[in-house]
KOLDRENBA-621828 format. One record per residue: x, y, z of N, C-alpha, C in turn; chain; residue number from 1. Coordinates in steps of 0.2 Angstrom, whole numbers, plus 5000, padded with zeros to 4 digits. Layout:
# residues N
n.c1,n.c2,n.c3,ca.c1,ca.c2,ca.c3,c.c1,c.c2,c.c3,chain,resi
X,Y,Z,X,Y,Z,X,Y,Z,A,NUM
...
# end
This chain:
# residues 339
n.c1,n.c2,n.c3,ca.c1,ca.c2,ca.c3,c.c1,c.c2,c.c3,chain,resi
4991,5278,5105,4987,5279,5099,4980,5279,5100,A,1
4979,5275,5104,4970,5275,5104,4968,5280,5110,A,2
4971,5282,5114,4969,5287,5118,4969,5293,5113,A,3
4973,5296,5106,4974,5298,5102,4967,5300,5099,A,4
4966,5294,5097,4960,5293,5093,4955,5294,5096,A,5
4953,5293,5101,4949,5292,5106,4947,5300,5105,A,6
4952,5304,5110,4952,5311,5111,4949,5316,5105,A,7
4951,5314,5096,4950,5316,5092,4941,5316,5091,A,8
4941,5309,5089,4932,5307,5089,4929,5309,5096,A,9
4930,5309,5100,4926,5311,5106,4925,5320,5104,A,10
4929,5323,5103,4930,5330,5100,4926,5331,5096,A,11
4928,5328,5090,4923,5328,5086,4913,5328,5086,A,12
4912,5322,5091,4906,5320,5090,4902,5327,5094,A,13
4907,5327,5102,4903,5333,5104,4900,5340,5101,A,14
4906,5341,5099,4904,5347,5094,4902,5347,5091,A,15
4900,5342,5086,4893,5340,5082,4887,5340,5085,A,16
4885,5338,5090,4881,5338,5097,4878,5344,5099,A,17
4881,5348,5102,4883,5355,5104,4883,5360,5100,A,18
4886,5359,5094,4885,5366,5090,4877,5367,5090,A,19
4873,5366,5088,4865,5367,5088,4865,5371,5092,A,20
4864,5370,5100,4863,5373,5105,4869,5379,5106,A,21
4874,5380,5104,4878,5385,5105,4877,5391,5100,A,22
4873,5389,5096,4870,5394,5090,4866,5397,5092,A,23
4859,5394,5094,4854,5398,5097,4854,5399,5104,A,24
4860,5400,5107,4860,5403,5113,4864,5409,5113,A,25
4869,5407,5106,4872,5413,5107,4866,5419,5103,A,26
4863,5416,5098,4857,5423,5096,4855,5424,5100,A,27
4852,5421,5105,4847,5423,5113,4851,5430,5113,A,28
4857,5429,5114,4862,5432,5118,4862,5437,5113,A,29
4862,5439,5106,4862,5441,5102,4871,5444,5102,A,30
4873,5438,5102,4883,5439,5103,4881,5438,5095,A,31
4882,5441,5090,4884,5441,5085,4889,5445,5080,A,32
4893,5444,5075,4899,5447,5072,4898,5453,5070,A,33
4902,5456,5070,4902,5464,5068,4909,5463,5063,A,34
4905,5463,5058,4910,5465,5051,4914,5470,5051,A,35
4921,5469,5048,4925,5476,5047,4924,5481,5039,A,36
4924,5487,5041,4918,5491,5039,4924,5490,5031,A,37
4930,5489,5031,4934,5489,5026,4934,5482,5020,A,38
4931,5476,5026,4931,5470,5020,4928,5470,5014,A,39
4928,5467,5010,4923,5466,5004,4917,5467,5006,A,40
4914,5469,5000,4907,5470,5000,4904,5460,5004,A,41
4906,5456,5000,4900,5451,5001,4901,5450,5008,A,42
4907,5453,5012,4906,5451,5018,4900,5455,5023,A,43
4898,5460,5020,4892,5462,5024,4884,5457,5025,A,44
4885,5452,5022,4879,5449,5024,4879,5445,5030,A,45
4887,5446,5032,4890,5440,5036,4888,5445,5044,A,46
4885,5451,5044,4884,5454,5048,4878,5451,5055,A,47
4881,5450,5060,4877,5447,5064,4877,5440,5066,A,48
4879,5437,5060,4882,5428,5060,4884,5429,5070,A,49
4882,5422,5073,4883,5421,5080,4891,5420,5078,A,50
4892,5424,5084,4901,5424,5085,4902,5421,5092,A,51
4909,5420,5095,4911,5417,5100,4912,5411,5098,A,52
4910,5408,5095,4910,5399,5095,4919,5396,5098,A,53
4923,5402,5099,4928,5397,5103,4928,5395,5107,A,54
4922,5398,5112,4919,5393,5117,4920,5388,5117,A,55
4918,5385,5111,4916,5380,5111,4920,5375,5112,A,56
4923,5376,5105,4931,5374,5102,4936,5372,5110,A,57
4937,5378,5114,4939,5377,5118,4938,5373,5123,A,58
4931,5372,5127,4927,5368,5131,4928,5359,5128,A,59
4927,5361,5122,4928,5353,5118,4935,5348,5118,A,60
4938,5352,5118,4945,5352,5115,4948,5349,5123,A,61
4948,5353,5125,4950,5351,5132,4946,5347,5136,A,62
4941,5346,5135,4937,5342,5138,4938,5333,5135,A,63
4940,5335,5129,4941,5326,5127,4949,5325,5129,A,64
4953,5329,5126,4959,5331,5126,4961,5326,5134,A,65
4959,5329,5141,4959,5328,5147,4955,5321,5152,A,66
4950,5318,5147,4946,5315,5149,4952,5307,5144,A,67
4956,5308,5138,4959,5304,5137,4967,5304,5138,A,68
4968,5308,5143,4976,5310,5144,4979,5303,5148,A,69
4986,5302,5144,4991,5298,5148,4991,5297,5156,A,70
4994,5303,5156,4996,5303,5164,4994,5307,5167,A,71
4993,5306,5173,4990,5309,5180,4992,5317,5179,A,72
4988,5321,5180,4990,5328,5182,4995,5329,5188,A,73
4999,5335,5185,5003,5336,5191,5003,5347,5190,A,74
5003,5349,5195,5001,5355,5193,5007,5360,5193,A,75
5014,5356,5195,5020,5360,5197,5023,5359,5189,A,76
5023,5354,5185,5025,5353,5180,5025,5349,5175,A,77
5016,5349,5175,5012,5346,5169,5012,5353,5165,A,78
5015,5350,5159,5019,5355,5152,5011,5355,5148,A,79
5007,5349,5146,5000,5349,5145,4995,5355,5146,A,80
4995,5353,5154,4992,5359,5158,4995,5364,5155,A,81
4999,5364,5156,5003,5372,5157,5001,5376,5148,A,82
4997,5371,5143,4997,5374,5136,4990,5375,5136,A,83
4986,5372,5141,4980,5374,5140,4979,5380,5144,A,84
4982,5381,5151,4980,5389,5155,4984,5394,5151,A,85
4989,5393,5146,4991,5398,5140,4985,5401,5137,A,86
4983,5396,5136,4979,5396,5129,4973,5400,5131,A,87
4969,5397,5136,4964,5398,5139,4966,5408,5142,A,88
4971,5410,5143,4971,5416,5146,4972,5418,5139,A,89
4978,5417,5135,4973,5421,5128,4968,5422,5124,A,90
4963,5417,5126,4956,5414,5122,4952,5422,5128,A,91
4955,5423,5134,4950,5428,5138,4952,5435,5135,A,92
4957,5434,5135,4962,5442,5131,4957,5440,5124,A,93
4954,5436,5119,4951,5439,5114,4945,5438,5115,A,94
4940,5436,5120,4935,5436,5124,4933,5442,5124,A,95
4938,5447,5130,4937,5454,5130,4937,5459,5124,A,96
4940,5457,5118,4941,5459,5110,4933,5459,5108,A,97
4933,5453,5109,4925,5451,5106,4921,5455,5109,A,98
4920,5455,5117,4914,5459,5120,4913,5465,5118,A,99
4918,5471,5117,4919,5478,5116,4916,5478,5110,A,100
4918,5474,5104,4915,5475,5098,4907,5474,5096,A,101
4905,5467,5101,4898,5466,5101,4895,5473,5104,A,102
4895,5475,5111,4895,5479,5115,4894,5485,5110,A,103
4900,5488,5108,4901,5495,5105,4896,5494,5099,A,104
4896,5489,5095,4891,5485,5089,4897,5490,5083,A,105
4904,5487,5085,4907,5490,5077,4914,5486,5080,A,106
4917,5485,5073,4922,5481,5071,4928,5482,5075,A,107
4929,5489,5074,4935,5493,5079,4934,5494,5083,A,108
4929,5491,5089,4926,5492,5094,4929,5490,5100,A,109
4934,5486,5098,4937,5481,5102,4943,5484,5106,A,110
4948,5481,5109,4954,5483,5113,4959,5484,5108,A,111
4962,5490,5110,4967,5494,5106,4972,5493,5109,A,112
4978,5495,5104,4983,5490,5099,4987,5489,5106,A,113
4989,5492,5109,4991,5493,5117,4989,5489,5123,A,114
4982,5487,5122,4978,5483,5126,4979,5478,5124,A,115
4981,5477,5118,4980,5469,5117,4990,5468,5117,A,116
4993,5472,5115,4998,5469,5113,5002,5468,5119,A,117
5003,5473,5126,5006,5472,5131,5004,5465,5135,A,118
4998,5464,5136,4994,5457,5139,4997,5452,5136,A,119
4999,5451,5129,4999,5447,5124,5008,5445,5127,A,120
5012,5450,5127,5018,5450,5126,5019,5448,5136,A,121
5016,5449,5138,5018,5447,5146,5013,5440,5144,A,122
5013,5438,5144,5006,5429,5145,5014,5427,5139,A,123
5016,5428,5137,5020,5427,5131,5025,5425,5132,A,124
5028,5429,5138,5035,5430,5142,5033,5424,5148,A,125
5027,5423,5150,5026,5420,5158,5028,5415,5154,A,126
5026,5411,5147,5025,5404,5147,5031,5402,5142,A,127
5034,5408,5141,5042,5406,5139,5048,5403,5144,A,128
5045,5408,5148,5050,5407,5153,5048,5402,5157,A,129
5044,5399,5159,5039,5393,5161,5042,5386,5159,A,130
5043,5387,5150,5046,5380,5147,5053,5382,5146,A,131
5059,5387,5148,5065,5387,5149,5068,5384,5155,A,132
5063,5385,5161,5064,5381,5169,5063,5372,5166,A,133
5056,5373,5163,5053,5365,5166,5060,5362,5164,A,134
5062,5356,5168,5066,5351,5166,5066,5346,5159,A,135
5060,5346,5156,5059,5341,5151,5060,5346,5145,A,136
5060,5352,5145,5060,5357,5139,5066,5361,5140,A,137
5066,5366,5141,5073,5369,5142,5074,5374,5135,A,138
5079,5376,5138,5079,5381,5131,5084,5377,5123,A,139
5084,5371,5125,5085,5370,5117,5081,5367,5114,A,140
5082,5370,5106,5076,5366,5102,5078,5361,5098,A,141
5075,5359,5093,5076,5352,5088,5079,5357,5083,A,142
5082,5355,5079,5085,5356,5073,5083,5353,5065,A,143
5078,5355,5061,5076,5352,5057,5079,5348,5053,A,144
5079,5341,5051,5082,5339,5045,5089,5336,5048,A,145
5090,5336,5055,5095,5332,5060,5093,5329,5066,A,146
5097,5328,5069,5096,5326,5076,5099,5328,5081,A,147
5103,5335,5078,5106,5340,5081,5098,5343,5086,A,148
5103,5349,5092,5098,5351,5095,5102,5360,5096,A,149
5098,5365,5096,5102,5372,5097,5100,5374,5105,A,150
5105,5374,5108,5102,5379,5114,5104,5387,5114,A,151
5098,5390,5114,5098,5395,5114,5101,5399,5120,A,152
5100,5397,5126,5103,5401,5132,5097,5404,5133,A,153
5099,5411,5139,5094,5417,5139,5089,5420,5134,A,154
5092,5417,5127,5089,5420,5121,5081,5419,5121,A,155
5080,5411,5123,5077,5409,5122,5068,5411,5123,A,156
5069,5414,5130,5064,5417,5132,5063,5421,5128,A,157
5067,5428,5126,5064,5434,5122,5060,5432,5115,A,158
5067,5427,5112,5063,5425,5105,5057,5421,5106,A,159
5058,5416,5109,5049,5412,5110,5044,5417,5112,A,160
5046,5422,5117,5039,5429,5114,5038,5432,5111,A,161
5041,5432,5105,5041,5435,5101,5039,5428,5095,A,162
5041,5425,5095,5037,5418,5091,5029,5419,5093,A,163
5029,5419,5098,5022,5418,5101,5016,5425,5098,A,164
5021,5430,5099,5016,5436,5096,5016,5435,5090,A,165
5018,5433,5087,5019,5433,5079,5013,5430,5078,A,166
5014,5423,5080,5010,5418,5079,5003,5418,5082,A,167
5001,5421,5088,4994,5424,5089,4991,5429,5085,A,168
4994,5434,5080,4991,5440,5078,4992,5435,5071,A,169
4995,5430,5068,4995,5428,5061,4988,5424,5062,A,170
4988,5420,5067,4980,5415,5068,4975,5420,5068,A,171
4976,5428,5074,4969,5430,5073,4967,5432,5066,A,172
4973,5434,5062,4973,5438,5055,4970,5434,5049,A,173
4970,5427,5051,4970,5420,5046,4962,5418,5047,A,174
4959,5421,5052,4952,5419,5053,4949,5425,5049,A,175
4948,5426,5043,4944,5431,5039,4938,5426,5036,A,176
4939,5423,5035,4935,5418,5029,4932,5412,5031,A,177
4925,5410,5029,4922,5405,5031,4925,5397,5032,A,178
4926,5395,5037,4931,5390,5038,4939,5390,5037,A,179
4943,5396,5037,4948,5397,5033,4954,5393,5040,A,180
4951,5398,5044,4959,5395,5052,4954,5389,5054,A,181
4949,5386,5053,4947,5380,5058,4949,5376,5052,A,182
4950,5374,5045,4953,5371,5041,4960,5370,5042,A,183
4963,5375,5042,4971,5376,5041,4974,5372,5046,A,184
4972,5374,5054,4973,5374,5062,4974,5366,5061,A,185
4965,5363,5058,4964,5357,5061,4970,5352,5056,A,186
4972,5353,5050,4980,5351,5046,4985,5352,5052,A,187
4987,5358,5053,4991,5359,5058,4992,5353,5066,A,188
4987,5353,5068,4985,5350,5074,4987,5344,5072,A,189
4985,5340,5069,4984,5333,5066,4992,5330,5067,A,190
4993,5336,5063,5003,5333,5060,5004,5334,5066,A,191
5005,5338,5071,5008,5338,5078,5008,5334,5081,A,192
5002,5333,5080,4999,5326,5084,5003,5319,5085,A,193
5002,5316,5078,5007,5313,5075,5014,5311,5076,A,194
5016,5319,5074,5023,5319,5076,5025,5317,5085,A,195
5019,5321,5090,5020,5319,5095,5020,5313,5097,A,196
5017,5307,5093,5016,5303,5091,5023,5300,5092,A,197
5027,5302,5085,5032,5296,5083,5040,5300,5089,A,198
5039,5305,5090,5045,5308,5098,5042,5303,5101,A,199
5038,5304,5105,5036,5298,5111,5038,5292,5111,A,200
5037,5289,5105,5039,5280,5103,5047,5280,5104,A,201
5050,5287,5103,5060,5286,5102,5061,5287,5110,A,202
5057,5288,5115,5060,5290,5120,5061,5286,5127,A,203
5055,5281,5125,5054,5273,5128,5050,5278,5133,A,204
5047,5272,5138,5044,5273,5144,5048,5278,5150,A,205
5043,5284,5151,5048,5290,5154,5043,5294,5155,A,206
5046,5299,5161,5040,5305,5160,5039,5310,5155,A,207
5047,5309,5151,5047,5312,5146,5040,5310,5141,A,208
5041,5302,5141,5037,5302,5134,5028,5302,5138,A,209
5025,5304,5145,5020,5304,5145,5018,5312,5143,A,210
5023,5317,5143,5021,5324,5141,5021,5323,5135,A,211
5025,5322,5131,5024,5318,5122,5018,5316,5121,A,212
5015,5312,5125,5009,5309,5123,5001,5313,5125,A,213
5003,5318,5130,4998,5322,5132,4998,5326,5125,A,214
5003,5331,5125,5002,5334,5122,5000,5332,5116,A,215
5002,5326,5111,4999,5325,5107,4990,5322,5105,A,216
4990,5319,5112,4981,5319,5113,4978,5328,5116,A,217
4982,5332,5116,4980,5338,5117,4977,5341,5109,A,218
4984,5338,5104,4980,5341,5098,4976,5337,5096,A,219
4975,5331,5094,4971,5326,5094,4963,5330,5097,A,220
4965,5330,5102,4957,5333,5104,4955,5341,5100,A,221
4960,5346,5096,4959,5350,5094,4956,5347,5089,A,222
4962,5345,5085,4959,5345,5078,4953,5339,5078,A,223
4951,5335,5083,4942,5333,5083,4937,5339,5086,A,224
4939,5345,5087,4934,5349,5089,4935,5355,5084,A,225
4937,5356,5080,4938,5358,5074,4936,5355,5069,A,226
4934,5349,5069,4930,5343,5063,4922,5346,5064,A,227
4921,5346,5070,4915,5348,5073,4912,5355,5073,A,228
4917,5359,5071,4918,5367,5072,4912,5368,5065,A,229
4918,5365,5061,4917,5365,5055,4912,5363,5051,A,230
4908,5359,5052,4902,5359,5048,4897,5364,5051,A,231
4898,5369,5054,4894,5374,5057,4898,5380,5054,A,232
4905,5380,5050,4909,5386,5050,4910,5387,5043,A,233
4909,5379,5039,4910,5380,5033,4906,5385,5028,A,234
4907,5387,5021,4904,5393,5020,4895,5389,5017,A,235
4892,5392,5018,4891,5398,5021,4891,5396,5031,A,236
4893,5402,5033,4895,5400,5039,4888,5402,5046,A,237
4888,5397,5050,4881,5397,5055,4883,5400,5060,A,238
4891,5399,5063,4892,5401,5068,4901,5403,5068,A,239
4904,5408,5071,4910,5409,5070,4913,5409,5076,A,240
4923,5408,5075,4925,5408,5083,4926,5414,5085,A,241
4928,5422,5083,4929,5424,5085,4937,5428,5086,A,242
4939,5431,5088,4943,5432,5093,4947,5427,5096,A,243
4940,5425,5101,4940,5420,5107,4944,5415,5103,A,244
4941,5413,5096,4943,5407,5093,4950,5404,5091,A,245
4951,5413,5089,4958,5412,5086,4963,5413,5089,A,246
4963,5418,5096,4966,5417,5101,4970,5414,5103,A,247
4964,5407,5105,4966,5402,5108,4969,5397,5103,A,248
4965,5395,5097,4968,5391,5093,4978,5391,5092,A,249
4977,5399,5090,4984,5402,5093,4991,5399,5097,A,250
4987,5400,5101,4989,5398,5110,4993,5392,5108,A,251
4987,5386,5109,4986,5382,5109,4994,5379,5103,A,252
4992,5381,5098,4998,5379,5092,5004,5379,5094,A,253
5005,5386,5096,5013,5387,5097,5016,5384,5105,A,254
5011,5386,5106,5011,5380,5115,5013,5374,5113,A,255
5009,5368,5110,5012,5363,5108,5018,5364,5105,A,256
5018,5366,5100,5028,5367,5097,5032,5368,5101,A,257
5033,5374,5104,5035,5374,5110,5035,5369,5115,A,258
5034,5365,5118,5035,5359,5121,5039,5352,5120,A,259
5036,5353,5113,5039,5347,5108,5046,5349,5106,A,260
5047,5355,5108,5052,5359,5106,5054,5358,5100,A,261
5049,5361,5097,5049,5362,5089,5047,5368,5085,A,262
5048,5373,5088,5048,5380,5086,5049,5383,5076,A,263
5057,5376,5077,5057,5377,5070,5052,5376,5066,A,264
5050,5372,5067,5045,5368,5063,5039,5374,5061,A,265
5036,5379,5066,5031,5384,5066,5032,5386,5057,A,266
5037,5391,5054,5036,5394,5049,5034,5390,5042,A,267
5035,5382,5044,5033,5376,5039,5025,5375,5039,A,268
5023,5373,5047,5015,5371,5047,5012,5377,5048,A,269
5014,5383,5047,5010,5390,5049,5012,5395,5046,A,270
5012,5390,5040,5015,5395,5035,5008,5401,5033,A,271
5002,5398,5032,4997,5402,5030,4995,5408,5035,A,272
4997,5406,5041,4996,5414,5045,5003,5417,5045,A,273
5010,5416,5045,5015,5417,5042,5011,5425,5037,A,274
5008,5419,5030,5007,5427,5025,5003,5429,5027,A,275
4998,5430,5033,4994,5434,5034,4997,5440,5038,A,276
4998,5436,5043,5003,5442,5047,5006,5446,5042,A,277
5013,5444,5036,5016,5445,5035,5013,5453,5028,A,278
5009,5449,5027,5005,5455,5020,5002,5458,5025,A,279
4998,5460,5031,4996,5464,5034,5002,5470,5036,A,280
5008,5468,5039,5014,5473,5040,5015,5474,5034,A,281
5016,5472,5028,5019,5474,5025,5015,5480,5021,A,282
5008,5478,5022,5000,5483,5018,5002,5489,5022,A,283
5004,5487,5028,5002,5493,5034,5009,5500,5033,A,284
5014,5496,5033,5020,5500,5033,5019,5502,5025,A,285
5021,5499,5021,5020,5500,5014,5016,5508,5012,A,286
5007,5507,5016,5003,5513,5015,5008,5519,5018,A,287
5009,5518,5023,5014,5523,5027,5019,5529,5024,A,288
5024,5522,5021,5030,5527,5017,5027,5531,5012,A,289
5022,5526,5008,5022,5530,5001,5014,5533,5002,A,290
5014,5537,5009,5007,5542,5009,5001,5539,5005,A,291
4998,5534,5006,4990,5532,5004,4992,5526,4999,A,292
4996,5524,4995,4996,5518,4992,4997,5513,4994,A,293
4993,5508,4990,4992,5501,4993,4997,5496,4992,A,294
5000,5492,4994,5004,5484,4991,4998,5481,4988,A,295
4994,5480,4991,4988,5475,4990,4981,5479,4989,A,296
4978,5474,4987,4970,5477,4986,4966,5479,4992,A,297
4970,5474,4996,4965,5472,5002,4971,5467,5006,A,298
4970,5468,5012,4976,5462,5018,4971,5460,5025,A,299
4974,5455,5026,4978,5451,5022,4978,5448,5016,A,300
4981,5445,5014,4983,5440,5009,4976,5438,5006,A,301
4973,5433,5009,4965,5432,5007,4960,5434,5005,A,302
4961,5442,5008,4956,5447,5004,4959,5449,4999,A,303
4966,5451,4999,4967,5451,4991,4966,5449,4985,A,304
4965,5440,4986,4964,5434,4982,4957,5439,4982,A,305
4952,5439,4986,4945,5437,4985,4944,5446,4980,A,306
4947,5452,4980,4946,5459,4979,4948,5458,4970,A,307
4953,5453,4970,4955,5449,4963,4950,5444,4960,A,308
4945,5443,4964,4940,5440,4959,4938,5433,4963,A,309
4945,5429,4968,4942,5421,4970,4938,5420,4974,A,310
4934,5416,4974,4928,5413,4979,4931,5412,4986,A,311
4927,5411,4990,4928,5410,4996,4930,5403,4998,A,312
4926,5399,4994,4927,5392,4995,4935,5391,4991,A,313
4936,5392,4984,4941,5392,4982,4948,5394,4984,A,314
4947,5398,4989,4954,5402,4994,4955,5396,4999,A,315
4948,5397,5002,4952,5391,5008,4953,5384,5006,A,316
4951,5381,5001,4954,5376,4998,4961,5376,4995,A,317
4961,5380,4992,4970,5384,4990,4973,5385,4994,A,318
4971,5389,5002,4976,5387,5008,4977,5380,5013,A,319
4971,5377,5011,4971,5371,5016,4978,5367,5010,A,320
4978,5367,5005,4981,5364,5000,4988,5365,5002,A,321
4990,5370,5001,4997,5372,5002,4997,5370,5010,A,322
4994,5369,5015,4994,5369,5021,4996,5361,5023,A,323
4993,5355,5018,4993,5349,5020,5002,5347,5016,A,324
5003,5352,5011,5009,5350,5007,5015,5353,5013,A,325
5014,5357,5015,5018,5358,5022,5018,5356,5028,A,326
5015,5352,5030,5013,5346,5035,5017,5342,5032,A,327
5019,5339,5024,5020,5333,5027,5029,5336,5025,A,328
5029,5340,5022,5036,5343,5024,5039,5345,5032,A,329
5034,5345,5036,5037,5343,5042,5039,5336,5045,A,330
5035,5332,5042,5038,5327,5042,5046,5325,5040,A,331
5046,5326,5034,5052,5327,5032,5057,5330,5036,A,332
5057,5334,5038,5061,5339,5042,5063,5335,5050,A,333
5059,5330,5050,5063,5326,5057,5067,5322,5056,A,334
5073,5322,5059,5077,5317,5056,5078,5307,5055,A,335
5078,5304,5050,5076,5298,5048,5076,5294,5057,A,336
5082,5296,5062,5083,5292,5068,5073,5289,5073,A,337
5070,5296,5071,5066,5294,5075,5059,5291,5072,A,338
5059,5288,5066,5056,5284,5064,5057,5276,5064,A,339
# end
């Protein structure tokens, strides 16, 4: 628990720290946001705002995360390890998103749909396949709301890439709005956390429970570099993550469930990229069938709120809202024995 806490506040403070200098280096740099030429009007003034700040996020993150971890690194099969080089190799896949866009100086500038989804789906499959081998995870998951466990078999690999796609293009989709994923993510993070928390305590002393406990000082260390993120991201916002940002925060989420082997759990505490993903396919195919008409004003989801009249601040409070009311329903969802 206090290595837990440790990791969080240690996160948190740095980022507090460092955002200053990560702002005016990235203006040096003149790395700034290239708005999509389709958002709302009011998003054009957000034109230029320093972008990348996953950098940060991610340097932070891991950096306390790793300086409070339980157990010794092992490099053959630390499950830990193995959710930050996911992560981290996603966070470069949207790195390369973000440069093309700076670079070209326009929104669509970026890596096409091919570019991004083929990389996406193979780093997807490596590290499905990765937690079907390791011994402490395998291909069965938790069962919500029991103590039952499903093995999936061979399945397992395809659908957990296919989890994993979902849940990167919903994170990158969910990042439209000032503080919107560094809000939601840092809810998400916490309760994992937690949760990894109370799995560890049922498992007794084991190498089981030192990956348990990594991992949940892994999110610990996010959702403190997300506290930090945040007072530089809330609206009006000074610095953003990007891409990079949401890549990895991505990564990083379904990584941990994945481990925890708690995949079910993803549709509960991820619900808000869920309807991002979910309104974006459905705007996309929708315009399709019926030659030029819209489901929605705007998609995702959030810009339709905002095209309908709501503030920016009042969206992302209304998401973080339904967000923390679905956390502690994942609570609930684990069975009374490991409490």
């Amino acid at each position: 628990m206090r290595r837990m806490l440790w990791a969080a506040l240690g996160g948190f403070v740095i980022s507090l720290i460092i955002g200053p200098t990560m702002i005016k280096l990235l203006r040096r740099l003149k790395v700034g946001q290239q708005v999509y030429e389709g958002a709302p009007e009011e998003h054009m003034k957000k034109q230029g705002t320093p972008t990348m700040g996953g950098l940060m996020i991610a340097a932070v993150s891991l950096a306390a995360a790793f300086a409070a971890r339980a157990g010794a690194p092992e490099w053959k099969s630390d499950a830990p390890l193995a959710v930050a080089a996911f992560a981290l190799l996603n966070m470069g896949l949207g790195f390369a998103d973000d440069f093309l866009k700076i670079r070209r100086k326009k929104n669509q500038g970026g890596l096409k749909e091919l570019q991004k989804t083929i990389p996406q789906l193979a780093i997807a499959a490596g590290f499905a396949a990765y937690c079907y081998w390791h011994p402490l995870i395998g291909s069965s998951v938790r069962l919500p709301f029991t103590a039952r466990e499903w093995d999936m078999g061979y399945w397992y690999i395809p659908a957990m890439a296919f989890v994993i796609y979902c849940v990167l293009n919903g994170s990158n989709l969910l990042d439209g709005l000032d503080g919107l994923l560094g809000s939601v993510s840092l809810c998400d993070f916490a309760v994992f956390g937690i949760i990894a928390l109370i799995l560890a305590g049922g498992v007794g002393v084991s190498e089981s429970q030192y990956m348990l406990l990594d991992v949940g000082i892994l999110c610990a260390g996010m959702a403190g570099a997300l506290m930090g993120y945040l007072r530089y991201n809330l609206h009006p916002a000074s610095l953003m993550m990007g891409d990079t940002g949401s890549m990895y925060i991505g990564a990083v989420f379904v990584g941990a469930a994945m481990v925890l082997r708690l995949p079910l759990w993803i549709p509960a505490a991820g619900l808000m990229m869920a309807v991002s993903l979910l309104s974006t396919t459905a705007q996309r195919y929708y315009y399709k069938a019926t030659r030029g008409k819209r489901l929605f004003l705007n998609s995702p989801f959030h810009h339709h709120l905002e095209k309908k009249g709501m503030s920016e601040t009042r969206i992302v409070s209304m998401y973080v809202l339904v967000t923390v009311l679905m956390c502690l329903v994942c609570f609930l969802m684990l069975p009374g024995a490991v409490y």
